[in-house]
N, C-alpha and C positions, 0 to 999 in steps of 0.2 A: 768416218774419221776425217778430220780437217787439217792437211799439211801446214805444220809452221811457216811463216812469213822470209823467215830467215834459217840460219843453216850455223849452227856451234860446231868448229871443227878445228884439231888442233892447226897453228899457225907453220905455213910453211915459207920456204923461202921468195920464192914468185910472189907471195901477201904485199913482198914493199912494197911497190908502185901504189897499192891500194890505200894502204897505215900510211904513208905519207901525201899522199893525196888530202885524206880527211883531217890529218893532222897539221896539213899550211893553214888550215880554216882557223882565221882568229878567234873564233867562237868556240872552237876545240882547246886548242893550246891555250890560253887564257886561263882557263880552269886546271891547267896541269902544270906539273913543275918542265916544259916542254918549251925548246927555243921556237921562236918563229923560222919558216923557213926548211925545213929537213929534208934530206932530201932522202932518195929511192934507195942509195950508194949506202948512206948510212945504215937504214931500216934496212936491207939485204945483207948487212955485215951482224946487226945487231942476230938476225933471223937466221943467219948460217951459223953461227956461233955452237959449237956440241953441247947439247944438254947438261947439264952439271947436277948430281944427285936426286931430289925430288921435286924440281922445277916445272910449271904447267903453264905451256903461254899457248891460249887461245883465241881466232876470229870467229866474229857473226859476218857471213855474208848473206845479203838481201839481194836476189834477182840475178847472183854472179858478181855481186860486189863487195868487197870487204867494208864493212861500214863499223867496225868497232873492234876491239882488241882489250886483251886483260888477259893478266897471266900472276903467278904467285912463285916469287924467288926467294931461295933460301940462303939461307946467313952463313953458308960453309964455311966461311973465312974464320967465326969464332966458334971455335967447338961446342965451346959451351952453350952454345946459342941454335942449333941445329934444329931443335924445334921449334925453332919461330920461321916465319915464311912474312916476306914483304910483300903487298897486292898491290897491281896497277891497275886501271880500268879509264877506256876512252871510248866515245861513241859519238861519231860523226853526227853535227849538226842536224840534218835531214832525218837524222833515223832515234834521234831520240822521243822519248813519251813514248815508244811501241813495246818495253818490254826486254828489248834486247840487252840492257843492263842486268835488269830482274834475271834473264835465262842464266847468262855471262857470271853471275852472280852467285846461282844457286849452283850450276856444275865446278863451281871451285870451291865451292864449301864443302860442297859432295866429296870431290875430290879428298880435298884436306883432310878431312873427317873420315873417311870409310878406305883411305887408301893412299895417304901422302905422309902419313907419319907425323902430320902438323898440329902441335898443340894449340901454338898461336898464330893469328894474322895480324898484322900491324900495318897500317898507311896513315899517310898527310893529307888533308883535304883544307882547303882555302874553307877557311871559317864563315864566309861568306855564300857558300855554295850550298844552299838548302837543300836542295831536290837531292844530291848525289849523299849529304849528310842522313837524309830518311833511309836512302834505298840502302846505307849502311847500317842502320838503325835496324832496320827491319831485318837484317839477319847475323841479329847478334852485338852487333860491333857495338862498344860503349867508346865514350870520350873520356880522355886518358889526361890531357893537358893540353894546353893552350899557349903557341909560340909567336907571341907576338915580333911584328915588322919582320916576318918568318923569310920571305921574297916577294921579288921585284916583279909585280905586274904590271904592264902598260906603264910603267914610271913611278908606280905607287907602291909603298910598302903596304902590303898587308897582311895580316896575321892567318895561321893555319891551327887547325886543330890537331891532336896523335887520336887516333883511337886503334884500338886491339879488337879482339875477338878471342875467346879461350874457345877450346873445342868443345861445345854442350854435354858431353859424354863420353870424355878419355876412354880408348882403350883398356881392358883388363884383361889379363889371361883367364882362359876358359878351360881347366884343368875337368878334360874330362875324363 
């Protein structure tokens, strides 16, 4: 058997230095709704924060380094919306094309789906962003709408797409 590359494990507070390291990289934040610049103080406050209901924020580290982050927040705030979950996902310049998306990807669907009570996922992707549009593509995720001059990148407006995910196979009770 051949040890993964990398390491899925949930996110803990020590992770900042890491998440903001990969996240100064223009080539990261570019792609995300993410200011340049963030610092360690920030991501350590974000990362101490107590869990809030069915929330799932995890890292991939590579060799002892945090190289990616994605986690699925829930919509507590409107009741009525409790089963929807918001997705984020980042993955340090150096360690993209190896999969670590693909892993980061499949254990929160997993999640969602077999033990997070999540019917829907819902995120924004820059319309522009092909690769990270497939790897959404690819499990599940359809395009929902298109919000044009959505935010400001690099100076420039440009548009984002919505896409959701329903859960492939709601739960049912199993009256046995």
């Amino acid at each position: 058997m051949t040890q993964s590359p990398y390491l899925i494990r949930a996110t803990r507070p020590e992770d900042a230095a890491g998440i903001a390291a990969y996240m100064a990289d223009p080539a990261v934040f570019a792609g995300l709704l993410q200011l340049p610049h963030p610092t360690e103080a920030m991501w350590r406050e974000r990362l101490s924060a107590p869990k809030v209901g069915n929330d799932l924020s995890l890292v991939a580290e590579q060799q002892g380094c945090v190289v990616a982050s994605a986690g699925l927040f829930c919509q507590r705030a409107q009741v009525r919306r409790q089963h929807v979950s918001a997705l984020g996902i980042s993955v340090a310049a150096s360690a993209q094309g190896q999969g670590i998306g693909t892993a980061l990807m499949a254990a929160l669907t997993d999640y969602a789906d077999r033990w997070g009570q999540i019917l829907r996922i819902e995120l924004s992707v820059f319309a522009d962003n092909a690769r990270a549009i497939a790897l959404y593509e690819r499990f599940g995720f359809v395009r929902e709408g298109l919000h044009r001059a959505h935010a400001l990148r690099d100076g420039i407006y440009v548009d984002s797409l919505s896409m959701a995910r329903l859960h492939p196979n709601p739960p049912r009770w199993s009256a046995g």
